[in-house]
MARFI-887524 format. One line per 3 residues: number of its first residue (from 1); their letters; for each residue x negated, y negated, z of C-alpha. Coordinates in Angstrom, 2 decimals. Layout:
NUM	A	X Y Z ~ ...
END
This chain:
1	XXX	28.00 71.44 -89.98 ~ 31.14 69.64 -88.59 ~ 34.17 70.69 -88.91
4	XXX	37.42 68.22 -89.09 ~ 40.66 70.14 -88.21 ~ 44.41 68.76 -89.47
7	XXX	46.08 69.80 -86.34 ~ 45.46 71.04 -82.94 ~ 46.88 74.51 -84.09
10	XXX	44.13 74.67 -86.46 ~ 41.86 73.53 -84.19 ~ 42.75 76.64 -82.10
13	XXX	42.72 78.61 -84.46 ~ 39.13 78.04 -85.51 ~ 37.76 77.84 -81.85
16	XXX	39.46 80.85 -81.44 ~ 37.73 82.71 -84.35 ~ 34.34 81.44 -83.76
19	XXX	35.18 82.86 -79.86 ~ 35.92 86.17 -81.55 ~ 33.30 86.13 -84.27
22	XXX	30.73 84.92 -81.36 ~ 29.30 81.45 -83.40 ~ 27.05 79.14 -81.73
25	XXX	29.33 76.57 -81.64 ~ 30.22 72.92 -79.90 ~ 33.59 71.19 -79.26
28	XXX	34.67 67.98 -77.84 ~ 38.40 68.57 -76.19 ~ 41.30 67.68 -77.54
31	XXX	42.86 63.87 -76.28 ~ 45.74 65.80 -75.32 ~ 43.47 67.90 -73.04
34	XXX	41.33 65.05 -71.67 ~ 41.88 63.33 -68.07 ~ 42.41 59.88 -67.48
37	XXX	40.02 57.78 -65.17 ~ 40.85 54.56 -63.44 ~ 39.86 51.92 -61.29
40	XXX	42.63 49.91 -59.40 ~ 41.03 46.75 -57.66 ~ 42.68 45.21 -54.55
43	XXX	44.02 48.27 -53.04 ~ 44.84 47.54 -49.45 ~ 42.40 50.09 -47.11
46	XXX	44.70 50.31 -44.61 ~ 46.42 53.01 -47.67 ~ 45.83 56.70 -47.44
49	XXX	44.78 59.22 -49.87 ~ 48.07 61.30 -49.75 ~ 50.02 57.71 -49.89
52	XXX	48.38 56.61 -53.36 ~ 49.02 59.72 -54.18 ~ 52.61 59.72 -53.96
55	XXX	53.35 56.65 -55.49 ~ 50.76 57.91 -58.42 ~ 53.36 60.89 -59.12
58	XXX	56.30 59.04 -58.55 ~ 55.53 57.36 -61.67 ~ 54.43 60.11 -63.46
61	XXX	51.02 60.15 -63.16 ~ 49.23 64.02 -61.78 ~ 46.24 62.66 -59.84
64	XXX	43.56 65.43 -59.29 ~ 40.69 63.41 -57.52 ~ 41.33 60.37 -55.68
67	XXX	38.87 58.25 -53.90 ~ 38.23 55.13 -52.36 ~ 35.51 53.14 -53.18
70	XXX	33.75 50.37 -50.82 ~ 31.01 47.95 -51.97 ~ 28.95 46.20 -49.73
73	XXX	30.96 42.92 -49.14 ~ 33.60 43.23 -51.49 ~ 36.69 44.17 -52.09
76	XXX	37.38 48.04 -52.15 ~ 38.95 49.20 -55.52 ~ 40.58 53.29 -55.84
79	XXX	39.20 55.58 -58.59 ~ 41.54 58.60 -59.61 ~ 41.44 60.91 -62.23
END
């Protein structure tokens, strides 16, 4: 069965009596809810974690992971999320 909510205080509302009522059920979260992920190519190395951080927040971004990828021979690109 699938269910097709109008708004996410419906939604709640249902997950909230099938938590109560104990259904089986599944979910998929809300976009609201959902974390971004991104890949930013070119990003000097000699940059540290708590510096890309900053600047992330200063324009309103919340990082909660942020690491920096290296590939053999290329240039290293940051994924945060």
């Amino acid at each position: 069965m699938r269910i097709i909510a109008k708004s996410e205080d419906d939604y709640r509302k249902i997950v909230r009596l099938f938590r109560e009522e104990e259904v089986l059920h599944h979910t998929f979260p809300l976009p609201s809810e959902r974390n971004i992920h991104a890949v930013v190519r070119g990003v000097p190395v000699n940059f540290s974690d708590t510096e890309i951080k900053g600047e992330l927040e200063q324009r309103g971004y919340s990082p909660l992971h942020i690491i920096l990828l290296k590939r053999s021979g290329g240039a290293p690109c940051l994924w945060w999320w």
